[in-house]
N, C-alpha and C positions, 0 to 999 in steps of 0.2 A: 376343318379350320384352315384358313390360309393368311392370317396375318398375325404378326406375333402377339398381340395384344388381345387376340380372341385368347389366348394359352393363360394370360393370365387374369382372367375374366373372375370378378368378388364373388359373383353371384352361382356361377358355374363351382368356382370353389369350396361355397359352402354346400352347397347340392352334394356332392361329393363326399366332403365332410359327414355329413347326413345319411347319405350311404354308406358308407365306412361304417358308421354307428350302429348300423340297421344289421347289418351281419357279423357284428359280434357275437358269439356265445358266451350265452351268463355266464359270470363268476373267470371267465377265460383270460388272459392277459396275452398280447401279441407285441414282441420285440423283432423289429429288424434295423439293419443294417446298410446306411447307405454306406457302401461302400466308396465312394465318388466324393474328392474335395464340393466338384461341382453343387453335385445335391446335396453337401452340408451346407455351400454357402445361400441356393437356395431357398433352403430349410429355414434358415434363419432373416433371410431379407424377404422374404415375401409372409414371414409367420406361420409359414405351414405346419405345426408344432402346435398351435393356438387353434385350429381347425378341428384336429385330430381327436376324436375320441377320449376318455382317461385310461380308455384299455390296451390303447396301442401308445408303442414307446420305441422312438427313434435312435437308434445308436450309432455314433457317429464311429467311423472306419478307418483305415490308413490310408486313402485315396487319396492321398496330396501329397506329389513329387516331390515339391519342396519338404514336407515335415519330413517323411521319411528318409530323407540325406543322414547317414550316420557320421557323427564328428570327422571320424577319420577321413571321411571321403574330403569332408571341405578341406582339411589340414594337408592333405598329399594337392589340392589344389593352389592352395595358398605358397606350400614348398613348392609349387612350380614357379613361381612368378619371383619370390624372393631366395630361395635358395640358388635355384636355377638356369635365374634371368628368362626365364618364358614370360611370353603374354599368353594371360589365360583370357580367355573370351569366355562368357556364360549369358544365362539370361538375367535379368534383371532380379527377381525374389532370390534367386540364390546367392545375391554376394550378402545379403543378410541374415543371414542363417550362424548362430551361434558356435563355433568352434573352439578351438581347447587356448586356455588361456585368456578367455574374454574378448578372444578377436573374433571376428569373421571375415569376408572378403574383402569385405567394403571397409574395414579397418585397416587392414594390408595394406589397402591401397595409400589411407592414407600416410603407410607408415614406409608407402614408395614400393609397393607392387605394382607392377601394371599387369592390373586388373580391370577389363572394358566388360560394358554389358552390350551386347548384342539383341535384335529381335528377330533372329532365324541362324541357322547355322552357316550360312551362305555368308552372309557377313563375317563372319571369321575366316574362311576360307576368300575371300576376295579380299583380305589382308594380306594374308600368306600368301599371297599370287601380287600382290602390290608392292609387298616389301622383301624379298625373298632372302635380306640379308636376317631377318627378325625370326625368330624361334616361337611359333604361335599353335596355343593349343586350345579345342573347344571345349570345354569343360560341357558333357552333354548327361546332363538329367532328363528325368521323365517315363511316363507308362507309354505300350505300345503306341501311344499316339502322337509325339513326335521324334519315337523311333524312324520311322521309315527318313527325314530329311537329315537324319543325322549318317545315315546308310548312304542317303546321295553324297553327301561332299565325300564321305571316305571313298565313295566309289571313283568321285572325278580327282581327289587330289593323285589317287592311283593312277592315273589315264594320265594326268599330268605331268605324273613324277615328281610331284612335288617333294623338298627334301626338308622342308622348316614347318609343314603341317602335319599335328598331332592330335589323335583324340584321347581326353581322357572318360574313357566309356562307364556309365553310372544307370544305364538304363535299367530301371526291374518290371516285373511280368505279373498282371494283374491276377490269374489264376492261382497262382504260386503262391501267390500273399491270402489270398481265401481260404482255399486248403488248411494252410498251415493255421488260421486261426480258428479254422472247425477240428485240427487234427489233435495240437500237441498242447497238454494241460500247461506242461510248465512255460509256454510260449503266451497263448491268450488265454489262460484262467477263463475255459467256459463254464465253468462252475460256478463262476460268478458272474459271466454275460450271458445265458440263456438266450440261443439267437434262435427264431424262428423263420427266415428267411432273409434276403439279401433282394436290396434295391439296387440291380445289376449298374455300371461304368455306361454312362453315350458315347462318350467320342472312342474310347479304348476299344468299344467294339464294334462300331465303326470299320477301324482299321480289323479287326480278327474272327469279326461274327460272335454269332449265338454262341456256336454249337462246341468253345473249349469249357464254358460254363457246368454240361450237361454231365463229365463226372464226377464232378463233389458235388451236386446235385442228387445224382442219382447213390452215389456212397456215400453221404452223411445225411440224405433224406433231410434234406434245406431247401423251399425255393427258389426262386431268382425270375424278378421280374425284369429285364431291361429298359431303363425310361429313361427319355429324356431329360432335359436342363429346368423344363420354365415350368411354376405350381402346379400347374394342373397336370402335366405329365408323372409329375410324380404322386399326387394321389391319387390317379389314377392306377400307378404301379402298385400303390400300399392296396387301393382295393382288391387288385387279383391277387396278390399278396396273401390279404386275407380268407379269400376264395378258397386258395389253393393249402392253406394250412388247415381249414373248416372241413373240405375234400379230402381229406389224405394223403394232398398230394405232394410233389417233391418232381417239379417240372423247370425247365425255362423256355420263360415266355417272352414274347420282347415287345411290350407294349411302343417305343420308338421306331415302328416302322417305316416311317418315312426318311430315314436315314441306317437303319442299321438291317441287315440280311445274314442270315442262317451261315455264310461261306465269310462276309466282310470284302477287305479288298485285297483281290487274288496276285495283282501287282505289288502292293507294298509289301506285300507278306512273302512273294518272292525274292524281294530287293533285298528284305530283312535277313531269309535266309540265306542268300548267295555272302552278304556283307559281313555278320555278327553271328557269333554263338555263343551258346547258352552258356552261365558261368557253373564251376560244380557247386558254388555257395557263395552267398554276399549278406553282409549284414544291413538289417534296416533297422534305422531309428524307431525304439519303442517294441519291435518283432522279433529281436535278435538275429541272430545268421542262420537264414533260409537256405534248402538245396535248392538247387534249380530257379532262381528264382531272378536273376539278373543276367545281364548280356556283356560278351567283352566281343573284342574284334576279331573276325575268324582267321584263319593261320596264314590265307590267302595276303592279308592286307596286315599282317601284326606289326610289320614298318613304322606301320601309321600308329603306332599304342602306345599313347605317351607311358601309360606304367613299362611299358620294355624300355621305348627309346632312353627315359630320364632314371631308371633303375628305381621307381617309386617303391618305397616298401609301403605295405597297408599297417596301422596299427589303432586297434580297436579302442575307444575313448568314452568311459563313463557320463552319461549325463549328468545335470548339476540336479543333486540328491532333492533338491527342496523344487523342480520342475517337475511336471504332473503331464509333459508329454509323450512321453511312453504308455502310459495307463492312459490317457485321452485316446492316442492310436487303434489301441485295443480295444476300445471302446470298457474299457474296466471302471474308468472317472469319465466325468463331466468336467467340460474347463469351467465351469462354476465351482469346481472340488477343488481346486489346485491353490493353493493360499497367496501365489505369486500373482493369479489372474487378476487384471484391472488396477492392480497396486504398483510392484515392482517390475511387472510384464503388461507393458502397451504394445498396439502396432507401432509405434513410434520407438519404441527401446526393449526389444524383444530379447526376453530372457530363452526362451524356448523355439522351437521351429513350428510349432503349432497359432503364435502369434504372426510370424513371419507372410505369408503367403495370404491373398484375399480366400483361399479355399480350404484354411486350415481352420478348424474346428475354434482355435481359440480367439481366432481374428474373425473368422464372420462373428462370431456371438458378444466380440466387445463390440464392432464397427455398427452393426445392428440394434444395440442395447436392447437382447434380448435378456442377460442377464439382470436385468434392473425389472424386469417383467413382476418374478414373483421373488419369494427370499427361497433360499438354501433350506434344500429337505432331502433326507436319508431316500435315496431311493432303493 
């Protein structure tokens, strides 16, 4: 194929669809896991859910940056800008993101943070290099995938010596969040998500390859197909998917090969190491506090950490009891489950961080109106 719209071809899809069904085993049921915002939102604007077999069942995953921001992280960002007097820089979904006491960023701001959105992290550092008498920090989210430009500026503010740029480092590691949902009962309750395989990350591995997939792979006997963003990449992933569970097997495969490679990219991955190291623990929204699972600044560049420079303390913050995104994350509920969805919780006035983002599970599925599809049933 060489044009994006062979990828999302009706005809080709339901072909698929049709194979998908054809190698089912009677009486069998297959649940997996995109784990990827991406291929939730996907999922839901192209209908790929409505293709599918009755026997195979999609589970939506933590792969979206934004949901899994835990309270605390937005609130030590918000305390930069008002307590502090920082400009925090971030990207644009994250100054909407629910934090403690009904604010978020974007409420801060109205309430005199200066709070800006950014669209690269470079932009916040050619602040800090414009205004050098101003106190400017990047608030930088996100999976390995815009890891690597957030490694650049820390590396050039260092060259520069710059003395009023800071990051506050929030990045977490897409292996780590996998693991821990095939590992730890009281984390993701698989006793009640029954996952049979994982619809491997595009762009995240991209940047890290195949091959940090292959052990919880090979030690939870789960498989992982890696696919791409556009319909047909992905059921073509659920078809080996199904291959590979009918086989016995417990592989990864990367059906996105025209972008993603066994090693990934040997540059970024260097930059990443030389810049950032691994945290001993971070909490995520919906997964609780992971080992290993996020990155701070390595000792080389700690100058640069807004948590040292500003004395940030972290403090952990309860979701609001009656939001169903933590059990969304986990894929334990459906944002069709959650009694806030489409009522009290719009894209427009998000109660949760699952409505927030175009790739969080509860906002593709309102923006979509998949949910208006069929009614609420016990799955």
């Amino acid at each position: 194929m060489k044009y994006v719209d062979e990828f999302r071809d009706g005809r080709l899809a339901r072909g698929l669809g049709a194979a998908i069904a054809r190698e089912l085993q009677p009486g069998r049921r297959y649940a997996f896991m995109e784990f990827c915002g991406g291929h939730t939102h996907a999922i839901s604007r192209y209908g790929v859910a409505d293709l599918l077999p009755a026997g195979v069942r999609m589970v939506h995953g933590p792969g979206c940056p934004v949901c899994v921001l835990p309270i605390g992280r937005i609130d030590q960002a918000i305390s930069l800008a008002l307590d502090h007097g920082a400009t925090v820089c971030t990207y644009a979904d994250t100054l909407r993101v629910p934090a403690s006491g009904g604010r978020s960023m974007l409420r801060a701001r109205a309430e005199g943070a200066d709070i800006r959105m950014v669209y690269s992290a470079t932009d916040a550092l050619a602040l800090a290099c414009r205004e050098p008498a101003r106190q400017v920090v990047f608030f930088a989210i996100g999976f390995e995938t815009t890891t690597p430009p957030t490694a650049v500026v820390i590396r050039e503010a260092a060259r520069l010596g710059l003395q009023n740029f800071s990051v506050l480092c929030c990045h977490v590691l897409t292996p780590a969040a996998i693991s821990a949902i095939l590992a730890s009962p009281s984390v993701s309750a698989p006793e009640a998500v029954p996952l049979d395989g994982f619809v491997g990350p595009a762009h995240v591995s991209t940047v890290i390859g195949s091959r940090p997939y292959a052990g919880f792979a090979a030690a939870f006997r789960k498989p992982v197909v890696i696919a791409g963003f556009e319909p047909l990449d992905v059921m073509q992933a659920i078809l080996m998917l199904v291959r590979q569970v009918n086989e016995g097997r417990a592989e990864v495969e990367n059906q996105f090969t025209r972008a993603v490679t066994a090693s990934g990219n040997l540059k970024a991955q260097a930059l990443v190491a030389e810049v950032l190291a691994v945290r001993e623990s971070f909490e995520w929204r919906g997964l609780g506090v992971l080992p290993a699972s996020a990155l701070r600044l390595a000792d080389a560049y700690a100058s640069l950490d807004a948590e040292q420079r500003f004395g940030l303390p972290y403090r952990a913050v309860p979701d609001n009891p009656a939001c169903e995104c933590g059990a969304i994350l986990r894929g334990f509920r459906t944002p069709r489950e959650c009694k806030l969805f489409g009522t009290a919780c719009t894209p427009e006035s998000p109660m949760g961080s699952c409505m927030v983002s175009s790739e969080g599970a509860c906002a593709a599925h309102y923006t979509y109106g998949r949910f208006r599809d069929r009614p609420i049933v016990a799955e």
